[in-house]
ZALUMMAR-277753 format. One record per residue (C-alpha): x, y, z; residue in one letter. Coordinates in steps of 0.5 Angstrom, whole numbers, padded with zeros to 4 digits. Each point is the difference from the previous one (the first is absolute). Layout:
residues N
+-------+-------+-------+------+
:  east : north :    up : rest :
+-------+-------+-------+------+
:     X :     Y :     Z :    A :
...
+-------+-------+-------+------+
This chain:
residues 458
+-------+-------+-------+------+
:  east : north :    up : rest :
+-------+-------+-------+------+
:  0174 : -0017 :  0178 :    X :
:  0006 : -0005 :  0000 :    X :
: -0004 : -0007 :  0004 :    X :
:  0005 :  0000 :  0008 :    X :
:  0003 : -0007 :  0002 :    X :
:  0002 : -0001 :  0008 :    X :
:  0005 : -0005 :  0000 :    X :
:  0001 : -0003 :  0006 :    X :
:  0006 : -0006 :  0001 :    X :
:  0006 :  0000 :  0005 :    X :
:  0005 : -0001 : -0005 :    X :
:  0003 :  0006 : -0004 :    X :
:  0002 : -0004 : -0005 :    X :
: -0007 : -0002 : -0002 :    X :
: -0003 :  0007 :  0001 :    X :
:  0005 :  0002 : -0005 :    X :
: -0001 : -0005 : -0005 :    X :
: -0008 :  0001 :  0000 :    X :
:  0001 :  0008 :  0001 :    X :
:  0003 :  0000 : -0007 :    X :
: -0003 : -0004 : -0003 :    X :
: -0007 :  0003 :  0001 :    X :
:  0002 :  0007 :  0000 :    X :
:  0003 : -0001 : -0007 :    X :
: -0008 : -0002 : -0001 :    X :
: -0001 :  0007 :  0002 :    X :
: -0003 : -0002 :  0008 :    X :
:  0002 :  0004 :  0005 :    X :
:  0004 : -0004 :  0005 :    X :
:  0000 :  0001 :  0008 :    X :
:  0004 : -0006 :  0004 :    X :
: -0002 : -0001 :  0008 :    X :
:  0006 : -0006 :  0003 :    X :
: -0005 : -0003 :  0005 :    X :
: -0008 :  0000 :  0001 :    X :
:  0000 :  0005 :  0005 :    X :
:  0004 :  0005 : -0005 :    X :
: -0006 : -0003 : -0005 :    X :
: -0006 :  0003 :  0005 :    X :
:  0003 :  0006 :  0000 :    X :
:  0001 :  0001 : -0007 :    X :
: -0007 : -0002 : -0001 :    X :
: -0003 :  0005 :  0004 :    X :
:  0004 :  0006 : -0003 :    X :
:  0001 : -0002 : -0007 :    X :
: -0006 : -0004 : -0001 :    X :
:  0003 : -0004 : -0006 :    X :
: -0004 : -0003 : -0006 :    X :
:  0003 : -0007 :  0001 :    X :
:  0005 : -0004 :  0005 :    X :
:  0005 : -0006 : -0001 :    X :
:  0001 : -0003 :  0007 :    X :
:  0005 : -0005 :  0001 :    X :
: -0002 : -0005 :  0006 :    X :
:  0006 : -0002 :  0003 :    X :
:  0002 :  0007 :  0004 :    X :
:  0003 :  0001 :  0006 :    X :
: -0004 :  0004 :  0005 :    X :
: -0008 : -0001 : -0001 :    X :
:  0000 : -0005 : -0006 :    X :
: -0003 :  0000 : -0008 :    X :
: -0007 : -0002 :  0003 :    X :
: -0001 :  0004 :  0006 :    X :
:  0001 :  0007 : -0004 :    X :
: -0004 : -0003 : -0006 :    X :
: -0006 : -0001 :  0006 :    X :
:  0002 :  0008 :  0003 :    X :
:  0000 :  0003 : -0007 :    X :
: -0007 : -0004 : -0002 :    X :
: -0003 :  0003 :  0007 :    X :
:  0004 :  0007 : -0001 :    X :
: -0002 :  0000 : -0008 :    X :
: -0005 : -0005 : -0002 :    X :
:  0001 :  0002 : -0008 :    X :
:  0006 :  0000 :  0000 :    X :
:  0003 : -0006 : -0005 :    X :
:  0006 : -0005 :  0003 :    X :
:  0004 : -0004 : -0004 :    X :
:  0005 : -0006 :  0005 :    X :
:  0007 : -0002 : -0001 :    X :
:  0003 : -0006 :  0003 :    X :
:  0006 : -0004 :  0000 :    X :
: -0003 : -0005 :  0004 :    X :
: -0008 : -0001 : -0002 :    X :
: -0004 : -0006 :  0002 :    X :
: -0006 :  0000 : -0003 :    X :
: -0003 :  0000 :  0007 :    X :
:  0003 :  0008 :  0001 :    X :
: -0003 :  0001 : -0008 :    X :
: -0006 : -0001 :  0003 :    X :
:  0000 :  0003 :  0006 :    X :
:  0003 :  0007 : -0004 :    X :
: -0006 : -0002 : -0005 :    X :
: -0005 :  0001 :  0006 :    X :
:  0003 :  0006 :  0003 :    X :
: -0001 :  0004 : -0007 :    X :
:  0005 : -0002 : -0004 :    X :
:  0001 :  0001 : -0007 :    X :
:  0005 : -0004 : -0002 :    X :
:  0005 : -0004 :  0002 :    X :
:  0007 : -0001 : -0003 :    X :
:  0006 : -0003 :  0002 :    X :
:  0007 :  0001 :  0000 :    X :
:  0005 : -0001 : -0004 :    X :
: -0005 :  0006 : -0004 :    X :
: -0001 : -0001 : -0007 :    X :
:  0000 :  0008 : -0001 :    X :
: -0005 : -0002 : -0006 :    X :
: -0006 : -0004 :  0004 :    X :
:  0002 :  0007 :  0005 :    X :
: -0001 :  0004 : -0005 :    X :
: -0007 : -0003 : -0002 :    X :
: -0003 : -0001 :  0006 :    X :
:  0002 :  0008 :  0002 :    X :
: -0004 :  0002 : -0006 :    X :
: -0005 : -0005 :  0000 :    X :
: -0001 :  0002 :  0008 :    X :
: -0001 :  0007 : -0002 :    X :
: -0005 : -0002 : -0005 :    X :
: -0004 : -0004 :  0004 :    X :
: -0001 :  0007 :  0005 :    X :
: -0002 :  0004 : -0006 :    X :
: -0005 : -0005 : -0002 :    X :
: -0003 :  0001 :  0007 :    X :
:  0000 :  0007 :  0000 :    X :
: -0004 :  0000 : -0007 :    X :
: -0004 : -0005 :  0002 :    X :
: -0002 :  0003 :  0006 :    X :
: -0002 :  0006 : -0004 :    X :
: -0004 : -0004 : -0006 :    X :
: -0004 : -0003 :  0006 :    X :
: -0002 :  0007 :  0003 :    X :
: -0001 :  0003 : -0007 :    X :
: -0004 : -0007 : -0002 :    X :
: -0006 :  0003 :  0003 :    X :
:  0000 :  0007 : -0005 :    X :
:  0002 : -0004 : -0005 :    X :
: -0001 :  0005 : -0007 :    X :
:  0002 :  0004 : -0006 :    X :
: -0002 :  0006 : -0002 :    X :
: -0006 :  0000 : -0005 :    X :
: -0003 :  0004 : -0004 :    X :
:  0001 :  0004 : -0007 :    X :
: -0004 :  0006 :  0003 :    X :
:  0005 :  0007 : -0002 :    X :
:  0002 :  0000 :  0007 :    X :
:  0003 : -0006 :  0001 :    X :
:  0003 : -0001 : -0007 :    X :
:  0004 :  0007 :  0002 :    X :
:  0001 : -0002 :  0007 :    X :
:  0004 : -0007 : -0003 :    X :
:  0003 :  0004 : -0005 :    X :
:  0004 :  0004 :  0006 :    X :
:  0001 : -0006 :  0003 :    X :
:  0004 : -0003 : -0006 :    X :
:  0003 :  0006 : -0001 :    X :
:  0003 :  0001 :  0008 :    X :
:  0000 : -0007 :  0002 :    X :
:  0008 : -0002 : -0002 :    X :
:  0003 :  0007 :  0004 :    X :
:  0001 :  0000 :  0007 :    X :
: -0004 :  0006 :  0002 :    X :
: -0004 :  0000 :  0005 :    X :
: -0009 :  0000 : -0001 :    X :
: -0005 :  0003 :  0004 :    X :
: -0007 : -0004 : -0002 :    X :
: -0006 :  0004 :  0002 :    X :
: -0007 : -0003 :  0000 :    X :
: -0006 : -0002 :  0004 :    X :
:  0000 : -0007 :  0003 :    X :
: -0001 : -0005 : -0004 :    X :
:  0001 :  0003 : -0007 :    X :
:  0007 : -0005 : -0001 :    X :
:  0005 :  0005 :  0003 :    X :
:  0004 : -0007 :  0001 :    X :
: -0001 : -0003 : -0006 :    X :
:  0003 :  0007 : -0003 :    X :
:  0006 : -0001 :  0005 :    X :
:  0002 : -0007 : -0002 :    X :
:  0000 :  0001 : -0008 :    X :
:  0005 :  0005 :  0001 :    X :
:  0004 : -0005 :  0004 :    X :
: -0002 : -0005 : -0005 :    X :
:  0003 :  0003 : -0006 :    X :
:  0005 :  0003 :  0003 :    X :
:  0007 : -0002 :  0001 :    X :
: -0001 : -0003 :  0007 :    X :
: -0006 : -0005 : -0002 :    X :
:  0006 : -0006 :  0002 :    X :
:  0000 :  0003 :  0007 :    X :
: -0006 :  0000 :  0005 :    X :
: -0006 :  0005 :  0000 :    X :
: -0001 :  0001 :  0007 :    X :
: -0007 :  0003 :  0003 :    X :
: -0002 :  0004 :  0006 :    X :
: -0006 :  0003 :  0002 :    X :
:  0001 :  0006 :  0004 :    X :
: -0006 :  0001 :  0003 :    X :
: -0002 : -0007 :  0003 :    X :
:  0007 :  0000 :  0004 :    X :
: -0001 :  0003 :  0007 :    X :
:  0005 :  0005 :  0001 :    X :
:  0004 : -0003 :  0005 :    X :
:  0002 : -0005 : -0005 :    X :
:  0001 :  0003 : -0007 :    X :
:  0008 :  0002 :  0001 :    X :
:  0001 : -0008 :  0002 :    X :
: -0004 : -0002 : -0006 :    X :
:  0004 :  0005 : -0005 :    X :
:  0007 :  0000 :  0003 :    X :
:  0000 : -0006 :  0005 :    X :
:  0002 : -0001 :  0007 :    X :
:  0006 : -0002 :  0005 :    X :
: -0002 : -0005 :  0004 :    X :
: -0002 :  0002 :  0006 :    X :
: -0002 :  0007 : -0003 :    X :
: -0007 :  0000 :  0003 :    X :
: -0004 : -0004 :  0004 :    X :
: -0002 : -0006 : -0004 :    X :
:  0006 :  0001 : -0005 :    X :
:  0003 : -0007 :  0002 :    X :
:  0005 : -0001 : -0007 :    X :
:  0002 :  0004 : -0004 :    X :
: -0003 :  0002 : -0006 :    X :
:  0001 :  0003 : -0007 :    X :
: -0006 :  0005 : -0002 :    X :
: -0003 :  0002 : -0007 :    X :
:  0006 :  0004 : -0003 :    X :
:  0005 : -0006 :  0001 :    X :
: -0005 : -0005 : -0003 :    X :
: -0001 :  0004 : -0007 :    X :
:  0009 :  0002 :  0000 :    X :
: -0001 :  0000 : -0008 :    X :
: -0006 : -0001 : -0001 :    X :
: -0007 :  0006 :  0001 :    X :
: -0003 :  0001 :  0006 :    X :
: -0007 :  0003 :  0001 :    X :
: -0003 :  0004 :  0005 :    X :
: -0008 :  0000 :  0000 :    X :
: -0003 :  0006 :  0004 :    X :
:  0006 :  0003 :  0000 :    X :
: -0004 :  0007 :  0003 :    X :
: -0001 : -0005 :  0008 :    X :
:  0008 :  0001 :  0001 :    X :
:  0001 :  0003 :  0006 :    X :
:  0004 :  0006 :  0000 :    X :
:  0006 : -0004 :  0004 :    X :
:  0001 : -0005 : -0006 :    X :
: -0001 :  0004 : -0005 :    X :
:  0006 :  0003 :  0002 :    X :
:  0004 : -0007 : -0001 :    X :
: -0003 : -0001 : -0005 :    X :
:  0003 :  0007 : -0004 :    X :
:  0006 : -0002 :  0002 :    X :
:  0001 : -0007 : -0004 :    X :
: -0004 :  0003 : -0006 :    X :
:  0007 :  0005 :  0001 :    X :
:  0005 : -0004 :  0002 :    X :
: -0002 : -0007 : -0001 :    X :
:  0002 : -0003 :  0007 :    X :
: -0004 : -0001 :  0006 :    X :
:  0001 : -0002 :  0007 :    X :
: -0005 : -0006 :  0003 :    X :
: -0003 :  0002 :  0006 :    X :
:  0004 :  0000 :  0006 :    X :
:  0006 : -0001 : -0004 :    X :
:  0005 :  0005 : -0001 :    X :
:  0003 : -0003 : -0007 :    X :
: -0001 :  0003 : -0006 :    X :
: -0003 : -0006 : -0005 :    X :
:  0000 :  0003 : -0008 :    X :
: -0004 : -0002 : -0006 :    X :
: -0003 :  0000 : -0007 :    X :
: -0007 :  0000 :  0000 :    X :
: -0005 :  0004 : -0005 :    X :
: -0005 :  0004 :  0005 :    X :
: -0007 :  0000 : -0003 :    X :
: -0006 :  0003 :  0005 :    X :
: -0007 :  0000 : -0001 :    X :
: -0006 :  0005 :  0004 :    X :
: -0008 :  0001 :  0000 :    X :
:  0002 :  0007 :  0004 :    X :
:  0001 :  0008 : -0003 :    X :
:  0008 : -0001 :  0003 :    X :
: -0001 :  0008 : -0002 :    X :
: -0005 :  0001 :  0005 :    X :
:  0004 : -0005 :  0005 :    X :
:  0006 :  0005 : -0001 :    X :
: -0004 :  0006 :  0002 :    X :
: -0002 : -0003 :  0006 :    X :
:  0007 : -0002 :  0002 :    X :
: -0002 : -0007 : -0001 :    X :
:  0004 : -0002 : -0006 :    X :
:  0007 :  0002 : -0001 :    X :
:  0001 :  0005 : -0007 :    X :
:  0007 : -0003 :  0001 :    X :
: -0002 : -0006 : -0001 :    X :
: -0006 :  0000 : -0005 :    X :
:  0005 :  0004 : -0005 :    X :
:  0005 : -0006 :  0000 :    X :
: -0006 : -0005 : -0001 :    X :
: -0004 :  0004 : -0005 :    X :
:  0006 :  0000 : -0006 :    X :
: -0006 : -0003 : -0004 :    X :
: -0007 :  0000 :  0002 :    X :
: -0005 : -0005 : -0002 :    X :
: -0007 :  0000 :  0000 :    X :
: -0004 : -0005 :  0001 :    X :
: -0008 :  0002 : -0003 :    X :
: -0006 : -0003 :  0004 :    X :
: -0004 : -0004 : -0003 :    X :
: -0006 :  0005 : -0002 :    X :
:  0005 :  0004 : -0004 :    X :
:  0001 : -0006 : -0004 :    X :
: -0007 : -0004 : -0001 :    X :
:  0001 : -0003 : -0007 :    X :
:  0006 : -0005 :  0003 :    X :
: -0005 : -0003 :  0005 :    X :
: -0003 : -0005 : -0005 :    X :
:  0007 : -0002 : -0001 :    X :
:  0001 : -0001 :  0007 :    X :
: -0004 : -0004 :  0002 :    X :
:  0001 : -0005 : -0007 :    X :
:  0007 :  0000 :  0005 :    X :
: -0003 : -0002 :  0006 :    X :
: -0004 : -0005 : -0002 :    X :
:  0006 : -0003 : -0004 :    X :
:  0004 :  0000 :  0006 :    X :
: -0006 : -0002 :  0005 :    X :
: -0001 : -0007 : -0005 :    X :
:  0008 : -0001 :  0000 :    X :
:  0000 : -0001 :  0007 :    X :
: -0006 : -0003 :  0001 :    X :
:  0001 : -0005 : -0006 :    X :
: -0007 :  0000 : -0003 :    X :
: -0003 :  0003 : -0006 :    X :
: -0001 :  0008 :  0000 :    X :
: -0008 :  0004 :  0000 :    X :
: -0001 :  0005 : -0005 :    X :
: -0001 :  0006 :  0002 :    X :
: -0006 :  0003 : -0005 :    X :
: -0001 :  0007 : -0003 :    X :
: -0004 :  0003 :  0005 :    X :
:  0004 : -0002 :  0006 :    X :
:  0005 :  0002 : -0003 :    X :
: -0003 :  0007 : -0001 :    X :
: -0003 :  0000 :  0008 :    X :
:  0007 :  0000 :  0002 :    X :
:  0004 :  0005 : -0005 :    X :
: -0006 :  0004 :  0003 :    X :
:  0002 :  0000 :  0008 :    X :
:  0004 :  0005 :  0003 :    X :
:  0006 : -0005 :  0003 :    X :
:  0002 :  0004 :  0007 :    X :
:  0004 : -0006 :  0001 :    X :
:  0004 : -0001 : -0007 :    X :
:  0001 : -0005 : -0003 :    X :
:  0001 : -0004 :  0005 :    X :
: -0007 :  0001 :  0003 :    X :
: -0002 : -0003 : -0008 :    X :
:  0004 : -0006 :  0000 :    X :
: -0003 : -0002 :  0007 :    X :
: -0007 :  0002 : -0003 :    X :
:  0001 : -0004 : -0006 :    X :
:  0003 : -0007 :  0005 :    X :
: -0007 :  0002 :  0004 :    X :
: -0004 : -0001 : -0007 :    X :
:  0004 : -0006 : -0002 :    X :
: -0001 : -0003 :  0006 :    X :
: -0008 :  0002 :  0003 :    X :
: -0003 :  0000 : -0009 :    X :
: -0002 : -0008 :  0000 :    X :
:  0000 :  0001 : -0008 :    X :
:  0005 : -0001 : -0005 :    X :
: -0002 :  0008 : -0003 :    X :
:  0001 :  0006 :  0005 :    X :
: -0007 :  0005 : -0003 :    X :
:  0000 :  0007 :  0004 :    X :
: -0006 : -0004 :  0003 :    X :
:  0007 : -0004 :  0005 :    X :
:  0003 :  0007 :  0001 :    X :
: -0004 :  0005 :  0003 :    X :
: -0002 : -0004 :  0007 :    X :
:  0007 : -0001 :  0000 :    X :
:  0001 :  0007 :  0000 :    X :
: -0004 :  0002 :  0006 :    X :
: -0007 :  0000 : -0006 :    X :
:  0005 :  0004 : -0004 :    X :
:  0002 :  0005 :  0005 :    X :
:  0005 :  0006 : -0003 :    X :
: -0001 :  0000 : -0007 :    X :
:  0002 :  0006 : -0004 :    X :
: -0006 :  0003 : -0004 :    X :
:  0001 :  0005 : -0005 :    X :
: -0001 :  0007 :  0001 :    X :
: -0004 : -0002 :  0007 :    X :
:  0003 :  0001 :  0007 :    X :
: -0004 : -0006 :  0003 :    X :
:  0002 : -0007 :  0000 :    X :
: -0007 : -0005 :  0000 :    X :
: -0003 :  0006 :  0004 :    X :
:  0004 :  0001 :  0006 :    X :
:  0004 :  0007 : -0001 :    X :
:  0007 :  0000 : -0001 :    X :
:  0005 :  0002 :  0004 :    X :
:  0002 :  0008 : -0001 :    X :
:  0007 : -0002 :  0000 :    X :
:  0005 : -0006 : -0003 :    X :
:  0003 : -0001 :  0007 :    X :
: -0007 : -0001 :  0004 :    X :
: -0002 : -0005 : -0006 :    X :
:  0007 : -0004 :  0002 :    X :
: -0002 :  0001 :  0008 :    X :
: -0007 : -0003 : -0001 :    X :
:  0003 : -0006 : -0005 :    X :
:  0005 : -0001 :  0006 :    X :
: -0005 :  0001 :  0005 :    X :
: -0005 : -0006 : -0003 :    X :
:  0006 : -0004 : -0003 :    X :
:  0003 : -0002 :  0008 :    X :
: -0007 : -0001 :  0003 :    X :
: -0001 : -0005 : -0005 :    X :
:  0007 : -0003 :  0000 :    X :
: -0002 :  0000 :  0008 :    X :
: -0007 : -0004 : -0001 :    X :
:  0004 : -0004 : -0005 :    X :
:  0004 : -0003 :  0007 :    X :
: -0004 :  0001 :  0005 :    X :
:  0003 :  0007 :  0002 :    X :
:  0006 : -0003 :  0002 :    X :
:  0005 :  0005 : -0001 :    X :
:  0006 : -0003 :  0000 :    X :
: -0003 : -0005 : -0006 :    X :
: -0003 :  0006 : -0004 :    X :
:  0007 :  0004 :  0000 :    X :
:  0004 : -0006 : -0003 :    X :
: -0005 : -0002 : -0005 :    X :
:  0000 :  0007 : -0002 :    X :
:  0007 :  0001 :  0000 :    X :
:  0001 :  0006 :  0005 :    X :
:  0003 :  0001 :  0007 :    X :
: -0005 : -0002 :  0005 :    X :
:  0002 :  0006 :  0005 :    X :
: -0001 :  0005 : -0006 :    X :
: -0007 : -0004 : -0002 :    X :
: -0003 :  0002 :  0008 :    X :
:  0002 :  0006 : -0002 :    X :
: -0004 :  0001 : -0006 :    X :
: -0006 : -0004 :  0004 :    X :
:  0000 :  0006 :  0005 :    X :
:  0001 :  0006 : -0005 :    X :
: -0007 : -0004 : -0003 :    X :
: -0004 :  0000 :  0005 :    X :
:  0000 : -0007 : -0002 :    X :
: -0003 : -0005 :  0007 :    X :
:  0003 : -0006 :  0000 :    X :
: -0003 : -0002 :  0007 :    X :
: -0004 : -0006 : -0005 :    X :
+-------+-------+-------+------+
């Protein structure tokens, strides 16, 4: 979708030069003859860029920069003046100002300053996303069939358009499935924007997707562009798709269909090309029986189904990971890696992992860090793994001599169980510090606190 520019001067003739000029550069060109018809067009259209001249008739240039930077904070200014003083650039500056240009225009410098100032606002987007995703930094590992299937399929539906739904337990790498697809595809120039479903409450999710009108509801202070806006032409993912409410699941068919939203509170229709990608750790099949996952929207979703297999199924890449691990640990640590020896190795290719891959590279870090040595022996891992703890046996359904659980959904409860009481130990059982470290929301932490049985009153 062509980049929208709002250009606001008094002067017709140079609202047709610029409009001209740009739109021969394939932007889209709205005009406002003075700042107060700029705020409104702001609050309707929510352009990608602004050119505001500062000698206007009514409020001046800076007075609606300042009302636009309080309606929409994000949004990018360019200044124009006939009569510019250093003293009016810096002030503009301070007030969020892009550039400065003055007049008489050099419609090259515009031009320049247009592209670099529409750069810039990608670049923040980009960077805002590399810094939330710096933390869960990986590749996907391994030379086990699975996943040697699973990035043949990758490369084979990454440079389509069509929609993928990823299934798969927490912490198989559901994500990182997600961002090959985007990265060979066509898109890859364009943003990868992610969002965990689960971890928003409710009441936000369709503000967070679609984004808000300023004053939509309470705390909605300015105006905001939501996920869909963020990734126009590049790949949004959508993580625990399956905790949608029926509500956004909705508006969420609609966009997959027609391509266009509206923002919360708003009435305008907004369109864009994104490449939808959604990920779920749930039975949607299960969710659509209990009327709690539209059947609608699961059929357009899953136009390709990927698995994810859990880490179990595929314990020959272990030793691999871990290789991985420990290089990634030591690069970012800046000093010489340990070796794992054989028999580590072994210890843990041997552990069940209810946590995924996840769950080892935290136990590899663990290791690193707790094994004063320069070799980790299996003689490191067990302590560390609760004195061994659930560790598969051939043909024994006993683990070190406790029982195992009769089904797959009781040994996950009972890894989870112990895993948020000793996160909660780990801080003291401050709730609010646990959710965070963990990554969950915190009203879904107390929730599983009470359905546990676990008694924080420590």
């Amino acid at each position: 979708m062509a980049k929208t520019i709002l250009i606001v001067d008094d002067e017709k003739d140079i609202r047709t030069s610029l409009t001209g000029i740009l739109e021969d550069e394939g932007y889209q060109v709205m005009t406002a003859s003075s700042g107060m018809d700029a705020l409104e067009t702001v609050k309707q259209e929510l352009p990608d860029l602004v050119l505001l001249d500062i000698w206007m008739p009514g409020i001046d240039g800076l007075e609606t920069l300042e009302r636009v930077k309080a309606l929409c904070p994000q949004l990018t200014v360019i200044m124009i003046s006939g009569h510019g003083t250093i003293e009016t650039a810096v002030k503009a500056t301070k007030l969020g100002a892009f550039d400065f240009i003055e007049k008489p225009l050099s419609l090259d410098k515009v031009l320049i300053s247009v592209s670099n100032a529409l750069r810039m606002g990608e670049l923040s987007v980009e960077n805002e996303e590399l810094k939330r995703a710096a933390g869960n930094e990986n590749e996907l590992i391994g030379n086990s069939a699975a996943i040697s299937e699973l990035r043949e399929h990758i490369m084979r539906v990454a440079g389509t358009n069509a929609s993928v739904l990823i299934t798969g337990e927490n912490g198989t790498g559901k994500e990182l499935v997600a961002r090959s697809l985007h990265f060979y595809s066509q898109r890859k120039a364009k943003p990868f924007i992610a969002i965990n479903c689960a971890a928003i409450p409710e009441e936000l999710i369709e503000s967070e997707l679609f984004g808000h009108e300023k004053g939509a509801f309470t705390g909605a202070v300015a105006q905001k562009k939501g996920k869909f806006d963020l990734a126009d032409g590049g790949t949004l993912f959508l993580d625990e798709v399956g905790d949608m409410s029926l509500k956004t699941q909705a508006k969420l068919l609609r966009i997959l269909q027609e391509r266009c939203f509206e923002r919360v509170g708003g009435t305008k229709l907004v369109s864009v090309d994104v490449r939808v990608i959604a990920a779920t750790n749930k039975p949607l099949e299960e969710e659509i029986r209990n009327g709690l996952f539209r059947e609608d929207l699961y059929y357009r979703l899953n136009v390709i189904p990927f698995h994810v297999p859990a880490l179990r199924e595929r314990a020959e890449d272990i030793p691999l990971l871990v290789q991985h691990f420990v290089s990634q640990f030591y690069h970012y640590e800046g000093r010489d890696p340990k070796e794992f020896k054989s028999d580590a190795l072994d210890l843990l290719s041997r552990y069940v992992w209810p946590g995924n891959v996840r769950e080892l590279r935290n136990i590899v870090e663990r290791i690193l860090i707790m094994t004063p040595g320069r070799q980790v022996t299996a003689g490191d891992v067990p302590t560390l793994l609760g004195g061994g703890g659930a560790r598969k046996e051939s043909g024994d359904r006993r683990m070190d001599g406790v029982s195992l659980p009769a089904t797959l959904r009781e040994a996950r409860e009972d890894f989870e169980r112990e895993f948020i009481i000793r996160k909660l130990e780990e801080n003291d059982w401050n709730i609010s510090r646990t959710a965070d470290l963990i990554e969950l929301e915190r009203s879904n932490l107390h929730r599983k606190i009470k359905a546990y049985g676990i008694d924080v009153r420590k």
